[in-house]
N, C-alpha and C positions, 0 to 999 in steps of 0.2 A: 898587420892588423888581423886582428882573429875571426874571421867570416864567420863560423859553426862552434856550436855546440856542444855537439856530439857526434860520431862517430856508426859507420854500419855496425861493429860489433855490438855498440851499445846497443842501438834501436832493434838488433836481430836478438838480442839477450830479454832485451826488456818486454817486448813483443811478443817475444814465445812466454814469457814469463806472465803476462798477464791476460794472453790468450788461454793457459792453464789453468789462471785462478777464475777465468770463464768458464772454461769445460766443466770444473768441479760442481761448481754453481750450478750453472743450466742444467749441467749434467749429472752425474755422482762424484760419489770419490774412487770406485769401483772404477768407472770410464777413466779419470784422473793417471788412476795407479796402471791402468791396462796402456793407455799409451806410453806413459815413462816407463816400461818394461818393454814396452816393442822401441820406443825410442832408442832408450840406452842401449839394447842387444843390436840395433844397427849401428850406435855409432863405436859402439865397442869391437866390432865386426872389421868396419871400416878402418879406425886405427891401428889394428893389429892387436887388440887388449884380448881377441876373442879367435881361436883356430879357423872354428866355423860358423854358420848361419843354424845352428839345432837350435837355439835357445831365441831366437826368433821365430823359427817355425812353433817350438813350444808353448809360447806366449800367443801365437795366433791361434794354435788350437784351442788354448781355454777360452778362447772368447765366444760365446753365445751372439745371439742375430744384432739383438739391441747393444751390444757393445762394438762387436763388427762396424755397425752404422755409426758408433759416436766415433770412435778413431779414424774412419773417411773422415768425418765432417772436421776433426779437428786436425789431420793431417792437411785436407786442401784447404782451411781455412788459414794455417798456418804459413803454406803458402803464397796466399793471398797477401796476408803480411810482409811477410819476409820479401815479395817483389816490389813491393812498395818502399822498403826501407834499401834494395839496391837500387831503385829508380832517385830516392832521396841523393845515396851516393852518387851518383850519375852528376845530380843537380851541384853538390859539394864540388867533384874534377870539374865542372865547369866554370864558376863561380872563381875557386880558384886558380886555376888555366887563367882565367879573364883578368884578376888580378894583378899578376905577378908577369903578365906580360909573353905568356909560352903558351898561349892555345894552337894547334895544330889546324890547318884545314881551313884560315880561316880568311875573311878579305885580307886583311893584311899580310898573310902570308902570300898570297895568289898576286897582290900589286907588287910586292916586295920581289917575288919570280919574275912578275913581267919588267919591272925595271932592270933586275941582275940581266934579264934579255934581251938589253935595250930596247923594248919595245918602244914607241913614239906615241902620242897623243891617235894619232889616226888608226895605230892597229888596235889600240886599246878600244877605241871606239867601236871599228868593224866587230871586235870581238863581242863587244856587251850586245851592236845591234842585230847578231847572229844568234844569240844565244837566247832560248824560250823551254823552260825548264815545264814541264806538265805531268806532276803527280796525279795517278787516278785510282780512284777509289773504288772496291767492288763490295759486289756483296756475297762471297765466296764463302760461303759456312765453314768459317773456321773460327770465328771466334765463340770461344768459350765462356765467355760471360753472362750473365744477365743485365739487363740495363739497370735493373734495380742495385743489383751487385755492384756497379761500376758505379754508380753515384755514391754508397755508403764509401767506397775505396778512394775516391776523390777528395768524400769530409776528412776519413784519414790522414789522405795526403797533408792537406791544407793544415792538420792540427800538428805534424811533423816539425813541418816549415815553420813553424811558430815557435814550437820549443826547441829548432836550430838554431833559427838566425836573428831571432828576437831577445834581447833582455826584458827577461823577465820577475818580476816581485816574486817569490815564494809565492803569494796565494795566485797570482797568474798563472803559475806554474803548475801548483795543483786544480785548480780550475781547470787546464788543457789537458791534463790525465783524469781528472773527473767525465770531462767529454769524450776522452780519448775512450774509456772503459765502455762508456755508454753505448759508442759506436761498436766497437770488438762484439760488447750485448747482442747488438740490434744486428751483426751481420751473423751470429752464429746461430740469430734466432729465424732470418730469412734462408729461406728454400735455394740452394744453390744450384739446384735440376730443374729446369722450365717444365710448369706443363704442357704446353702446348709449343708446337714449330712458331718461329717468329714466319710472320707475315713478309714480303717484299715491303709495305710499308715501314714495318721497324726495320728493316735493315736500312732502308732509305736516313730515316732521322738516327739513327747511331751515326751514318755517316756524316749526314749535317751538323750531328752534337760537335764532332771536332773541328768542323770548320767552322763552324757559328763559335764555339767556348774558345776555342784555342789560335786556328790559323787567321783569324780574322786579326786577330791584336797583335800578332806577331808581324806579322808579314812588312808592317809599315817599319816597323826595329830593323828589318834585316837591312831594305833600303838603307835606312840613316846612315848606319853602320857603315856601309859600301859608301855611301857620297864622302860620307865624313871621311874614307880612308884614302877616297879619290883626290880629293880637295886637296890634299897636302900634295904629290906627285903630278897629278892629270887633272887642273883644275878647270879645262876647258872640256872635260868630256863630259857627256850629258849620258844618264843612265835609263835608258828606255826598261820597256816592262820586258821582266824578265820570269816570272813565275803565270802561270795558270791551272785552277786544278779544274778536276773533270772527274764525273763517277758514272759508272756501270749500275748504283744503287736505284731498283725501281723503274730501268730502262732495258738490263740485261736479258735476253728473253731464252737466249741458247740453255734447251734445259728444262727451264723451268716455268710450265703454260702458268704458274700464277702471279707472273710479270703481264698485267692485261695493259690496255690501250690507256683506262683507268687510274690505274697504279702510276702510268707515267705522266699522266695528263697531274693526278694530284701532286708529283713528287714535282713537276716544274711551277704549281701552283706555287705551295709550300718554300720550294727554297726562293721563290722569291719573292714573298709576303718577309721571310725572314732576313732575306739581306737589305729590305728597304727599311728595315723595322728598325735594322742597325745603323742603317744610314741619318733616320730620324732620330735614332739616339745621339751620334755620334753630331749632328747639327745643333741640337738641344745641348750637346755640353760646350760645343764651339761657340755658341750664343751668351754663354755662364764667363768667358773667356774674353770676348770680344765685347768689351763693356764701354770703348773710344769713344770720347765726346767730340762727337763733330769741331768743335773751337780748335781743336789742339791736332786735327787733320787732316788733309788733303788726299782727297779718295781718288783721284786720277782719272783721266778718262774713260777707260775699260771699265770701271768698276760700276761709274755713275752713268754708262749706258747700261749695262746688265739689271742695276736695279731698275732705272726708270722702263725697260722694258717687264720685268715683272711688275710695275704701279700698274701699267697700261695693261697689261697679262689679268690683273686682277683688282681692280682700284676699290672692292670693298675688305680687300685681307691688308690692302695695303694701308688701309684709314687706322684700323686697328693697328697696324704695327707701328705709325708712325705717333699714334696717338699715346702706345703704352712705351716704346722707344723714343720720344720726341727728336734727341738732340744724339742719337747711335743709328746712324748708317749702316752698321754691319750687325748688328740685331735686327734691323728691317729686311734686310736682306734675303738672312739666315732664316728672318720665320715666312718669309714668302718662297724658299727654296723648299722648308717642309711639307709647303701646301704643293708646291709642286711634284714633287714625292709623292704624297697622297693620293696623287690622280695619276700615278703611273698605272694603276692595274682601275681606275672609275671610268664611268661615262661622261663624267664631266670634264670641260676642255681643257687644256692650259698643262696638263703632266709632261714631265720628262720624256721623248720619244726616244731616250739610249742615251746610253750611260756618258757617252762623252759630252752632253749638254750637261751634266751635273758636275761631271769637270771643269768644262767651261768656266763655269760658275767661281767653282771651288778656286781655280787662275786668278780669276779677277782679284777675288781675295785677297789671294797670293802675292799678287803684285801690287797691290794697294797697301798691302801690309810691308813691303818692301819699303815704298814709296816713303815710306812714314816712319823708316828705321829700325821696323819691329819685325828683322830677321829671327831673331829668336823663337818669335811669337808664330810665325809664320813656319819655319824648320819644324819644329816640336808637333805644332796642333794640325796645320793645315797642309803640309805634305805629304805627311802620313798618310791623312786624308784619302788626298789625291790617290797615292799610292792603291787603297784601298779599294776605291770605284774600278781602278785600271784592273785590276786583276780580277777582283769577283765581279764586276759588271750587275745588272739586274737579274744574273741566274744563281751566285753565289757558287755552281758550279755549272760547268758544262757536261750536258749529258752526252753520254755515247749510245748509238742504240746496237743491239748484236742479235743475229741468232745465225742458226746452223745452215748452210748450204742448201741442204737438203731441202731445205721448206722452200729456200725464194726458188730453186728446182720445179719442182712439186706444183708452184702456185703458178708461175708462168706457163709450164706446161699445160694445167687445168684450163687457164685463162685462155692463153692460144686456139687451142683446140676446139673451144668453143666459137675462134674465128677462122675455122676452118685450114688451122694451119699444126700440122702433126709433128711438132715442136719435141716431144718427147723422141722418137724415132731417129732423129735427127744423128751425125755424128758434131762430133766437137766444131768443124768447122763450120757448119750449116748453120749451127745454134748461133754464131757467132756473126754470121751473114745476118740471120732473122731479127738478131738485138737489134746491129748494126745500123740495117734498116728501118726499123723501127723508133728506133732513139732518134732519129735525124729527118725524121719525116714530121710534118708540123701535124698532122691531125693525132689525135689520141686512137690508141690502138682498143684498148681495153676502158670499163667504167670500175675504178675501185673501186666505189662508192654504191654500186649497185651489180658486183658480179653476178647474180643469180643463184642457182642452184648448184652450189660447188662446195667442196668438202672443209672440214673444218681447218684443216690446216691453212687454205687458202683463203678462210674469211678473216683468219685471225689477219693472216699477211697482209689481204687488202687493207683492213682496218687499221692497222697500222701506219701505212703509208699513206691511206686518205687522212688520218689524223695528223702525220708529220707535217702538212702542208698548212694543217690549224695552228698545229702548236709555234712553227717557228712563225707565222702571221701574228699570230700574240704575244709571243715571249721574247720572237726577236730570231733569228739565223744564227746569230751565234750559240743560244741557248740548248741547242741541238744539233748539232749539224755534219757527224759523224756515224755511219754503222758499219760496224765489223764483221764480218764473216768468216763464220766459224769454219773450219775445217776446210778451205778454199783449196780445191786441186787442180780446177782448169780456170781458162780466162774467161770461158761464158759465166762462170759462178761469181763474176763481178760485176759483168754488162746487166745479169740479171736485174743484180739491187740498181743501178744506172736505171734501167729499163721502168721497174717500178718508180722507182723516185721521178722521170721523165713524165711516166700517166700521170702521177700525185700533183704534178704542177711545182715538185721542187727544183725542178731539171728542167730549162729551156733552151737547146744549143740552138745555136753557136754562143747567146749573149750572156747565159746565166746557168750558174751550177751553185746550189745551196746547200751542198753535200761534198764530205769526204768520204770516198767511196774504199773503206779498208779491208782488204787479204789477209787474214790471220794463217799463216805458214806455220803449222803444229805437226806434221808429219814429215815421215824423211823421205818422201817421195813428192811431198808439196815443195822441202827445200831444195832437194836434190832439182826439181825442176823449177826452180824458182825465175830461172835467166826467159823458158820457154814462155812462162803467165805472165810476167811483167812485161815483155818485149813484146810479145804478141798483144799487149792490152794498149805500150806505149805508140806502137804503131797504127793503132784500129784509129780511124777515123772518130768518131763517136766518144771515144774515152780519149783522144787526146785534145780532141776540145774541150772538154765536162775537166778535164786537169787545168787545161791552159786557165778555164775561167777558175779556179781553185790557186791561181799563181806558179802553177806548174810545177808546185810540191806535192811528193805523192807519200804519201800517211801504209808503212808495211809494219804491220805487226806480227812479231815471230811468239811461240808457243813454248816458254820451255818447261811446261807442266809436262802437257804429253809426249812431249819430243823424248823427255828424260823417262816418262814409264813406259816408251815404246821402245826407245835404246840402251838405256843404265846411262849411268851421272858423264862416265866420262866419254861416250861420244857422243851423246847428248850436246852437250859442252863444246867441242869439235867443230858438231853439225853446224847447230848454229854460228860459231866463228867465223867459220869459211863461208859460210853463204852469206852471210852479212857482207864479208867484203866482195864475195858476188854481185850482191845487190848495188852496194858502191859503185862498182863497173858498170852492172847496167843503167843505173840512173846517168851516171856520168855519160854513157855512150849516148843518152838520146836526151840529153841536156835536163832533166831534171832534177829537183832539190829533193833529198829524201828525210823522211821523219822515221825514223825506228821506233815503233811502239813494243819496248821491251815486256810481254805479258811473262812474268816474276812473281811468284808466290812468296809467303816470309819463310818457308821452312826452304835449307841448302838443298834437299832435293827437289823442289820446284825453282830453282833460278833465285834463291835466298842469297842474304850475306848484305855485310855493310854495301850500301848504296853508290857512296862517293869511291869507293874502291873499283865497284862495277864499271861507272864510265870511266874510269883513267886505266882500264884494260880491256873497253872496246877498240876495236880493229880502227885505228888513225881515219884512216880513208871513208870511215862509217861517219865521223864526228861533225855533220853537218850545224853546230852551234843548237838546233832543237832539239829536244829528247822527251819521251814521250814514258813511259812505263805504270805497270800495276803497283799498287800500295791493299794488302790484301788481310782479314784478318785483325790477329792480337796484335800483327805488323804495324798497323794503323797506331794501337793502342798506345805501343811502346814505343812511338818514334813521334808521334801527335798530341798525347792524352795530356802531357806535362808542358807549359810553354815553354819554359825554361831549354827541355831538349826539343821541342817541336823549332824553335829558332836556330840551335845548333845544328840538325839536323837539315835545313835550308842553309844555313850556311854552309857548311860542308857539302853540299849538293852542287852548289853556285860555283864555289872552290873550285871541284874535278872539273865542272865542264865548262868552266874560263879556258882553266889551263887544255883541259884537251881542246878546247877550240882554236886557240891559240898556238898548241904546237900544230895542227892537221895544218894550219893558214903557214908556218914557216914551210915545208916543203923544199924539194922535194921527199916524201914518204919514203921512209926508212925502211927495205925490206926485210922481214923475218928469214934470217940464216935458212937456208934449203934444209942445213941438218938438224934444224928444230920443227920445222913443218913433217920433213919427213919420217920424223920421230915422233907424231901426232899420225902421222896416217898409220903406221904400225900398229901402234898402241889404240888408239882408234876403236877399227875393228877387232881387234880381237875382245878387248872390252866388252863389245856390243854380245859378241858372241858368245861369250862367258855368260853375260846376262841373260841373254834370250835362251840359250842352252837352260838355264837356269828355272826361268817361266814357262820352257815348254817341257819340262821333263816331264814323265808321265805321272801323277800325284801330287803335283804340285795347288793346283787349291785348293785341294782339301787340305794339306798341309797349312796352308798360310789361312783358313778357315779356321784351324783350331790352333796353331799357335800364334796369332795372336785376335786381338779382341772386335774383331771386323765385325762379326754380326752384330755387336753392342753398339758400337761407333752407327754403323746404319738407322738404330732406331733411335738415334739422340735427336734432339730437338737442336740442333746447332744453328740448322741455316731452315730457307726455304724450299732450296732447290733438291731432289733427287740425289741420296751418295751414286746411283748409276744412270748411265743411260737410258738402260730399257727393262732393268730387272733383272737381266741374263746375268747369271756366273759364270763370269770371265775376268781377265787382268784388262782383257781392252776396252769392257763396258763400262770397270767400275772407275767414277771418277781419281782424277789425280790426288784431290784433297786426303778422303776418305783412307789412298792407298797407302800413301804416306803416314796420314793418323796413327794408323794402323800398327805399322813397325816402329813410328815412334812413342806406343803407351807401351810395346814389349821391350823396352831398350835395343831393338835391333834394327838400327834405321839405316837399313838395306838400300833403298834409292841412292839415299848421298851419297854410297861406294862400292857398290859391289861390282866390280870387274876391274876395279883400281890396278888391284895387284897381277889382274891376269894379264890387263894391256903392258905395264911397265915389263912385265916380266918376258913377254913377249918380243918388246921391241930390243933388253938387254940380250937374249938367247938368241936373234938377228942380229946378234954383232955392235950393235949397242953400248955405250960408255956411259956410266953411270955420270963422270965426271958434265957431262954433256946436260945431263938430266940437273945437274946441280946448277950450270952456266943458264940454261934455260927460268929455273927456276930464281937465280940471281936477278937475272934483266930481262925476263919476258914479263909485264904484267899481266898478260892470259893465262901462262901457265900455273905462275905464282899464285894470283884469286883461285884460279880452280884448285891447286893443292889442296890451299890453307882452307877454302871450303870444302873439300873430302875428309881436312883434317880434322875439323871443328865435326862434322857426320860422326867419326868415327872415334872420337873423343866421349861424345854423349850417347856412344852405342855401350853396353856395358855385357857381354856374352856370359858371365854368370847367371845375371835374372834374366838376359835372353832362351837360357838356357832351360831356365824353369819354365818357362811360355813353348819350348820345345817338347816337354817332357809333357805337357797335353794332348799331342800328336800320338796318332797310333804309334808304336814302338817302330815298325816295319817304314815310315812315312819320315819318324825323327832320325833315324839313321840312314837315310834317302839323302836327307838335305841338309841337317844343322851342322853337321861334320863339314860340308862343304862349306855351308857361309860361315861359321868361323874359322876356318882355314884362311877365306879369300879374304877377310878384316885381320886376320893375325899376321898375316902378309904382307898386306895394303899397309899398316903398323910401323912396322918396321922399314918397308921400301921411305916412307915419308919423312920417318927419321933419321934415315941414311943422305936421301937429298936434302932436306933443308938441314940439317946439321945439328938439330934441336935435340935436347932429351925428353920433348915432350912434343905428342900431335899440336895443341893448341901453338898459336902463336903470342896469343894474349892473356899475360899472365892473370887479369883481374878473371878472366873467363876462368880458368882454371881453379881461382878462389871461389867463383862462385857456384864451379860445381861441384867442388867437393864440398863445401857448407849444403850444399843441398843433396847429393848423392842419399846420407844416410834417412835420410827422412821419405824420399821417395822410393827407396828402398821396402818400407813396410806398405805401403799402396799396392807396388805390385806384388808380393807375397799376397795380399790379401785378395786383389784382382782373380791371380791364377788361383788362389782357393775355389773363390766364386766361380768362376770358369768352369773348372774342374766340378762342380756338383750340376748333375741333371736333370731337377726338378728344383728349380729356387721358390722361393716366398718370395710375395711382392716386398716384401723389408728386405730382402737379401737381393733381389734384383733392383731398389733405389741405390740400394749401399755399392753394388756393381756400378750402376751409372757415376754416382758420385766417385770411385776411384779412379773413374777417367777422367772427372774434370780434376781431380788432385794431380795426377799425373800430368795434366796437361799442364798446369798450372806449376807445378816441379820442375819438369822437363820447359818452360816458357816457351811449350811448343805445343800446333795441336796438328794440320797439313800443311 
């Protein structure tokens, strides 16, 4: 059967082709002619039709300001297209994968594995009841969009899908390019530079948009999917909840003071006015469905206590429902469950107190609708349902709350000292005594609520934590009940947030702990001492009761932003490896369960790469069944924004960490060959060394100042937060996003590999056997992800136009460094295609189609980029048309940090 249409080349053909006949229009013919001459001179470049790049630089010279600016706006809007019509392809492999019976990744492949392993009803069980998958969402200024932007791209998509997999009449068809045209109009005629920074509030609802549009309707498919495939094999095992998400958006405070008390009080408002909203929708349709004449059924006894407990709940909504329902019990139901709903966030009595009374409910249903044959009815509308409450609950997501060390520091000190206790002064272990005591003494030490006269940092802190005490009283413990700590180096920087949460009244030992109290390990001196903070916190009196009441799982989140700009990719990579399974040890040694909150950026130098890859090449002994990690970004966009892949994408997730939970459960753990570890520790360090040699030369940010577009990237409007810490130029201050951005609008995206070739090289010149390097990369899944992700880095590095963003630098500054980084990538190159055996870095050939379709075209952005660059006095036309060639490039490159 013929699922499509059409085809990417078509919709990439047709798309640029009527994105042109846009340009001319809106724009001249002048603009028209000036792009198909930078166009063609790149692709003419690219195929070999052309020696050199002169006749593109030629073509960029004739261009005046006003032309400059139409060719950004038609190059990235180009883009914009063109990723839409590969996300379209995306949705075709799937579609037909699903088909034809050979989808990868998928429940069925994962049951089909556990039966080839004989597994039994009871380990298949243990497995599903281990396993608690938690994507979380941030709000990390990387994405490049505008909201307005992403809606026009959305009607796009939607009008694709129509003239794919729809037949349609000729005039249907010209009707969907009639609209199609309108849209291309309307997006070339919208402003694709924000003027102003997005607020913590927009980034909060972009984040909700994809959970409220997209993950909400999926999420009940994925379930079915899984029962339906259990049913045939494991028909007795029952599938608990297995997904929860969680965002940083509007709670995240590390960074950025305009995350206030406010922003997070509205963001818990907000997302849960909007998942009860959905809840009333999704009853209103279940009521359109559930149309049973009482004659013809037998409601059971479950059902017909639940109602007659809502008659008596409310016996004048119940007059009405029985009066406009006379002879449908499950209409009457359904409209007394919405009035219940109604009153989850009123003063009036009778609302839902937690989501599992709305389940309850939603059961009775279930099994009534059993009772009476109407599985069908029941499978399809009402489990889903179910499905739906269990996962988003009344917060639609779980917040985390975070900020930096420094302040809960700062604020306790303050606080102390005005009870006479010189807390600051203090060494490590005294601070540790003074929590200690304090946490576990019954009177309150400190008044949040009324500190007095103490500095701003510490009002903010109080405020917050007297507020966390409101907000979970109102929205519930679980709708909050996580804070992270940033840059965590000792065990007092734990007790601290323990300590506040204790005055706040969220913490009551021995009997109650309303909090997960999280360590974010981001430096190599937090990991490197990771066994000291964790053991010394498992063994404190105070924090191992505030865990015991937590079920004695302890929530560690590793950093591999900065870990990787503080070390280079590949002992970055390393670090984190190895002390993960440090962590394994120590949990294990003092009995508790541990959560890896893997904090993962979408670009390969922040801890990027397919997802379902990452957990089936964490360290066995890590695989605790929960997994916790960031979703960050265009990441969001491109893995959520489509349901079609936002299902895919959860399935594939579910997939790895079945199976990895299910091999950690066979046992005993299979140890990494000593001459692979030890071929990691070589390689390793000298990597790091390579890098940091690298960052500390002398001349170095001015270098990485003018060859590539940092200062631009800083004044965008991306995000809300600060590109640095504290405004200092330095590599340490400036955040991870920004740094990455950075090298990747020069084509030289340095993070993802630079020291590749110096470690490898290193550990071969120690005697080393490449053959070794090849067996590693055969059957280590560590080693292999990390390659194939240096190799994907260094595939979309391109050192010709890195070249030209070189050629900015003082003479004296470009011959300092760019001889060296492409030396260490012409290197890195080659070692990769010697051990994987490949004639190409990539491993995946559609990636490689779909960079070379795209190479040429973002090829004249950056010509145009480093033009701009290179003048010292721009016109505000010439500094929008700058900004705009980053978001082309970002957009080109489907990469921003």
């Amino acid at each position: 059967m013929d699922l499509h249409h059409r085809t990417v080349r078509q919709d990439v053909r047709e798309l640029g082709a009527l994105l042109g006949d846009v340009l001319e229009v809106q724009s001249s013919t002048a603009a028209f002619e000036a792009v198909e001459d930078l166009r063609t001179a790149a692709i003419d470049y690219r195929d070999g039709t052309l020696p050199s790049r002169e006749p593109l630089r030629t073509a960029l010279g004739s261009l005046d300001s006003d032309l400059e600016g139409a060719a950004a706006r038609a190059f990235t809007a180009y883009f914009e297209l063109i990723n839409l019509a590969e996300e379209r392809e995306r949705v075709r492999a799937i579609r037909r994968d699903e088909q034809e019976g050979r989808i990868e990744d998928s429940q069925t492949e994962t049951i089909a594995s556990l039966i080839e392993r004989d597994a039994d009803a009871e380990t298949v069980q243990q497995v599903l009841d281990d396993v608690l998958i938690q994507p979380t969402f941030t709000a990390h200024p990387t994405e490049a969009h505008r909201k307005t932007i992403k809606a026009k791209l959305r009607t796009i998509t939607q009008i694709l899908e129509t003239l794919d997999e729809r037949r349609l009449t000729d005039a249907d068809r010209r009707k969907s390019w009639n609209h199609l045209e309108a849209e291309v109009t309307s997006l070339w005629q919208t402003p694709q530079v924000r003027d102003r920074a997005p607020e913590p509030e927009d980034e909060a609802r972009n984040v909700q948009w994809y959970l409220e549009n997209t993950l909400f309707d999926v999420v009940g498919d994925v379930y079915a999917d899984l029962e339906g495939t259990l049913a045939e094999s494991y028909p007795e095992v029952d599938v608990p909840k297995l997904f929860e998400f969680r965002s940083w958006a509007g709670s995240d405070r590390d960074g950025n003071p305009a995350v206030t008390v406010d922003v997070t009080s509205e963001t818990l408002e907000r997302q849960r006015s909007v998942v009860l909203s959905k809840y009333r929708d999704e009853l209103k349709r279940l009521s359109g469905i559930l149309s049973q004449d009482a004659a013809w059924i037998t409601p059971g006894d479950r059902f017909e206590a639940s109602l007659l407990a809502d008659r008596e709940r409310f016996p004048e909504v119940a007059s009405e429902a029985e009066a406009r329902y006379p002879h449908e019990f499950y209409r009457q139901k359904l409209k007394l469950m919405r009035e219940r709903l109604e009153r989850v966030d009123d003063v009036r009595p009778g609302g839902y107190r937690e989501p599992e009374e709305l389940v309850d409910d939603l059961e009775a249903i279930d099994e009534s609708l059993r009772l009476n044959d109407a599985e069908s009815i029941a499978d399809a509308y009402v489990e889903p349902l179910i499905r739906k409450v269990d996962t988003f609950g009344f917060a639609l997501a779980s917040l985390d709350l975070r900020d930096h060390q420094k302040n809960h520091t700062e604020t306790v000190g303050e606080l102390l000292e005005r009870q006479g206790v010189e807390y600051r002064d203090l060494d490590e272990e005294g601070r540790i005594d003074v929590l200690t005591e304090a946490i576990l003494q019954d009177a309150d030490v400190v008044d949040l609520s009324n500190p007095g006269d103490v500095s701003d940092t510490t009002q903010r802190v109080c405020k917050r934590f007297d507020a966390l005490q409101r907000w979970q009283r109102e929205y519930g413990a679980d709708a909050i009940d996580t804070y992270c700590i940033s840059m965590t180096e000792e065990p007092s920087h734990v007790l601290e947030v323990l300590f506040l949460a204790d005055q706040a009244g969220v913490v009551s030992l021995p009997e109650y702990s309303g909090l997960d109290v999280v360590p974010l390990l981001e430096t190599e001196s937090a990991l490197d001492g990771a066994r000291r903070i964790m053991g010394t916190l498992f063994e404190n009196e105070a924090y191992a009761a505030a865990l015991s009441c937590r079920g004695d799982t302890q929530e560690i989140m590793l950093g591999y932003s900065d870990s990787n700009k503080e070390n280079g990719f590949l002992a970055a990579n390393w670090d984190l490896y190895r002390n993960q399974r440090r962590l394994a040890d120590i949990t294990d040694e003092f009995g508790v369960q541990m959560r890896l909150f893997h904090g993962r950026g979408g670009s390969i130098s922040r801890g990027g790469g397919p997802m379902h890859e990452a957990m089936l090449a964490l360290p066995i002994e890590t695989v605790t069944g929960e997994i916790k990690f960031t979703e960050q970004g265009e990441a969001i966009a491109e893995k959520y924004g489509n349901p079609r892949i936002a299902e895919r994408n959860l399935e594939r997730m579910l997939d790895a960490q079945m199976r990895a939970r299910e091999q950690s459960m066979e046992g005993p753990i299979k140890e990494t060959p000593d001459a692979w570890t030890d071929a990691m520790e070589t390689m390793a360090p000298a990597a790091r060394t390579a890098y940091t040699d690298l960052l500390e030369t002398d001349g170095f940010i001015p270098y990485f100042e003018t060859a590539t577009p940092i200062t631009v990237i800083e004044d965008l409007n991306l995000g809300s937060r600060p590109a640095s810490r504290s405004g200092e130029r330095t590599v340490e201050d400036l955040r991870a996003i920004p740094w990455v951005f950075s090298w990747t609008q020069s084509r030289c995206i340095l993070p993802g590999w630079y020291g590749l070739a110096t470690g490898i090289d290193a550990y071969l010149d120690d005697g080393g056997s490449m053959e070794t390097l090849r067996k590693m990369y055969e059957r280590w899944p560590f080693f292999r992800t990390t390659l194939d992700n240096a190799a994907q880095a260094m595939a979309k590095t391109d050192m010709e136009i890195a070249e030209e963003y070189a050629n900015l630098a003082p003479a004296e500054l470009r011959e300092r460094f760019f001889p060296r980084i492409r030396s260490e990538h012409e290197r890195a190159v080659e070692l990769v295609l010697d051990i994987t055996g490949r004639d190409d870095p990539l491993r995946r050939p559609w990636l490689r189609e779909s960079l070379d379709r795209r190479n040429p075209y973002v090829d004249p952005l950056n010509f145009l980029q480093t033009r701009l660059l290179a003048r010292d006095d721009r016109t505000p036309s010439e500094e929008r048309t700058l900004r705009l060639t980053v978001k082309g490039i970002a957009a080109g490159m489907k990469s921003t940090g």
